[in-house]
matplotlib code that plots the C-alpha trace (Angstrom):
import matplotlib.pyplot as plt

x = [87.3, 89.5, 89.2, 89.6, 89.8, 89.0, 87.6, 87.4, 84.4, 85.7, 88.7, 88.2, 90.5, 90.6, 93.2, 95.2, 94.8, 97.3, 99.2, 95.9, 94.9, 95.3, 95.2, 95.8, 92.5, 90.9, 89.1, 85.5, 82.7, 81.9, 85.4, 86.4, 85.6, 85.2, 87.5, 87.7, 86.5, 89.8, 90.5, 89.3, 92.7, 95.0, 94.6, 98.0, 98.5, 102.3, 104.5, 108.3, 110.9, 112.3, 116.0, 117.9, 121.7, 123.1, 126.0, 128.5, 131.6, 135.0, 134.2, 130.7, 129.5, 126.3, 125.6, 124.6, 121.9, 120.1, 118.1, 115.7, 117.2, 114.7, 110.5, 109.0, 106.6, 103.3, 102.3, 98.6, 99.3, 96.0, 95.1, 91.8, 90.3, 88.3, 90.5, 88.1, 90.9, 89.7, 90.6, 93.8, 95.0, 93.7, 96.7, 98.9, 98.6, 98.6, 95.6, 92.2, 90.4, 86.9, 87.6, 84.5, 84.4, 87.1, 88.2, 91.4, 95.0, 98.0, 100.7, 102.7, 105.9, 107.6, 106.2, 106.0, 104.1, 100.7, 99.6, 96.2, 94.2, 93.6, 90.5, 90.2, 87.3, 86.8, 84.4, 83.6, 83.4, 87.1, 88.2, 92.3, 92.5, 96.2, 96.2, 98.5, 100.1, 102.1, 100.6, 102.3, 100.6, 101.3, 100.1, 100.8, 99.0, 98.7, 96.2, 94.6, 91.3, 91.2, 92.4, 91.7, 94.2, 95.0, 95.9, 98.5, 98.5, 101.4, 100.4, 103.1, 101.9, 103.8, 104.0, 101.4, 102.2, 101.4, 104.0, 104.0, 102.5, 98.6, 99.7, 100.2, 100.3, 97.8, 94.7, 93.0, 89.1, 87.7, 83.8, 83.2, 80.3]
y = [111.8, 108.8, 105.9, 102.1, 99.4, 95.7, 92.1, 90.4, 90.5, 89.2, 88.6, 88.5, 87.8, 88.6, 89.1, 92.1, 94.6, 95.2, 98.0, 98.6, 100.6, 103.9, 104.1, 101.0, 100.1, 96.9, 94.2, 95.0, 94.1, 90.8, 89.7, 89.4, 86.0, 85.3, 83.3, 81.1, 82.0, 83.3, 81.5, 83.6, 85.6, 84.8, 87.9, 90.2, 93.1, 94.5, 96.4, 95.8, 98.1, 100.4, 100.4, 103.8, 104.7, 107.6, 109.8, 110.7, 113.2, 113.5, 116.8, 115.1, 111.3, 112.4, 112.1, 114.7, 113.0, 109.9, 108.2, 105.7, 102.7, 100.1, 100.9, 98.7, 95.8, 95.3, 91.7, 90.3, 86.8, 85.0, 81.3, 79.0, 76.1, 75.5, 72.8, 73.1, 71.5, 74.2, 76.7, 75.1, 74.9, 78.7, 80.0, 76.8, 76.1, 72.6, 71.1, 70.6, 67.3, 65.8, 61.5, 59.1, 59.4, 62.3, 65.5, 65.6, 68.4, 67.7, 70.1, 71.5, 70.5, 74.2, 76.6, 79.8, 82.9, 83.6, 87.3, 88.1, 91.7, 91.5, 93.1, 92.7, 94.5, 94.6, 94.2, 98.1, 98.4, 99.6, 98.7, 97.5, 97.0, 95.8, 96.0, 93.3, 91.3, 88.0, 85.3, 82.5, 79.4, 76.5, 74.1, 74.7, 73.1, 70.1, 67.9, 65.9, 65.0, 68.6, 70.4, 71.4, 71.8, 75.4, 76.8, 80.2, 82.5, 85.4, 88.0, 91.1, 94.3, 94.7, 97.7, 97.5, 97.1, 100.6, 102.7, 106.3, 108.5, 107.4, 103.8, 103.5, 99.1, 99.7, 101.6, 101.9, 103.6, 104.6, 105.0, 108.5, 107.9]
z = [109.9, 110.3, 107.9, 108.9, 106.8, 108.0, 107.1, 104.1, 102.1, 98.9, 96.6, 93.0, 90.2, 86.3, 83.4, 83.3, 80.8, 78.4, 76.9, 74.1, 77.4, 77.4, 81.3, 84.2, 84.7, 86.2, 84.0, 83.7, 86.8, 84.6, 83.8, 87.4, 88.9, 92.9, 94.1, 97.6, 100.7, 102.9, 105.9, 109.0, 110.2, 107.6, 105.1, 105.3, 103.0, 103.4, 101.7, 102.0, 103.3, 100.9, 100.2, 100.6, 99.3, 101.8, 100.0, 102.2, 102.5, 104.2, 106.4, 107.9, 109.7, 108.6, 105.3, 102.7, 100.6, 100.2, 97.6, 97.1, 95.5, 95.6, 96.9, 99.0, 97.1, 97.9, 98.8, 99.6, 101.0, 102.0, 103.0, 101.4, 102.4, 99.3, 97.0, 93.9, 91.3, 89.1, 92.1, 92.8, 88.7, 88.6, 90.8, 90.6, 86.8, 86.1, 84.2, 86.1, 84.9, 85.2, 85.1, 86.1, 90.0, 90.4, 89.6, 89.3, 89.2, 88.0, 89.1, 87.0, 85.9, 86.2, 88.6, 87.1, 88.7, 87.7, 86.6, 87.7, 87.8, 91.8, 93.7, 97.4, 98.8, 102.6, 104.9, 105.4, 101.4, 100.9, 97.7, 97.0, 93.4, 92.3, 88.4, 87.8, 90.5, 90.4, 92.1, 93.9, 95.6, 97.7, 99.9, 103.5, 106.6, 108.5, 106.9, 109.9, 111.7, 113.6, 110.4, 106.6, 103.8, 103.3, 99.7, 100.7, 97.4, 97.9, 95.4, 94.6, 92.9, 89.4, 87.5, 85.2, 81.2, 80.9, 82.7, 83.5, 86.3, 85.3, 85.7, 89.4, 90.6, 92.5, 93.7, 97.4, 97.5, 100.4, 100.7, 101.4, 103.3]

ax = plt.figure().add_subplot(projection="3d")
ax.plot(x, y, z, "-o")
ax.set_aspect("equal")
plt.show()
């Protein structure tokens, strides 16, 4: 029976666990935090193009063996509206601040990536779980009377800290009902 995954029902975020673990596993149920609703459309889970080497001899134009250089990464890279400046200093860093009348951010004065435990579950119950993944955000939309800002967070699967052939980057589960 063919399996289809589709929609967005949430994405949740946590700290990844470190090398104390004797396994890549996912922060526990109650450590993971929800975060914005995604922007209708603008979900996109990819994985780059590996990168072959192809050895070649004298006697042949076809070559004799090849090897993977490089694997693909996987990247999540989603859109939200929501700019809670708690939301936006969680994937931006920067310092969320409560002053009378406003919240307020202030952005950061390096950008550095931000490593977050990923879970994206999908409509249909399918659940991508990335066990450490470094997040990038910016800001990118036209800000106007017909529009909302948009928050895009790029997130690429990283080995986890615990390497080996139990610690893949990343996990899919398909319901199996």
């Amino acid at each position: 029976m063919a399996s289809y995954l589709y929609g967005i029902k949430s994405i949740k975020y946590g700290t990844p666990i470190g090398a104390a673990s004797a396994d890549a596993v996912m922060p526990a149920t109650g450590d993971m935090t929800q975060w914005a609703q995604t922007v209708q459309g603008s979900f996109t889970l990819s994985e780059d193009e590996s990168t072959t080497k192809e050895f070649f001899v004298e006697e042949t134009t076809t070559a004799v063996h090849s090897v993977v250089t490089d694997a693909g990464q996987l990247k999540a890279t989603w859109r939200a509206y929501d700019m809670t400046h708690t939301l936006i200093a969680i994937m931006k860093e920067g310092t969320a601040a409560t002053a009378t009348g406003y919240n307020t951010y202030l952005g950061p004065e390096t950008v550095d990536a931000v490593e977050l435990a990923l879970e994206i579950t999908t409509t249909n119950d399918v659940i991508i779980e990335i066990y450490r993944a470094s997040c990038l955000a910016r800001f990118d939309s036209v800000l106007g009377r017909e529009n909302l800002l948009e928050m895009e967070v790029t997130a690429t699967a990283l080995t986890p800290e615990n390497t080996g052939a139990s610690h893949p980057p990343y996990k899919i589960s398909i319901p199996t009902t």
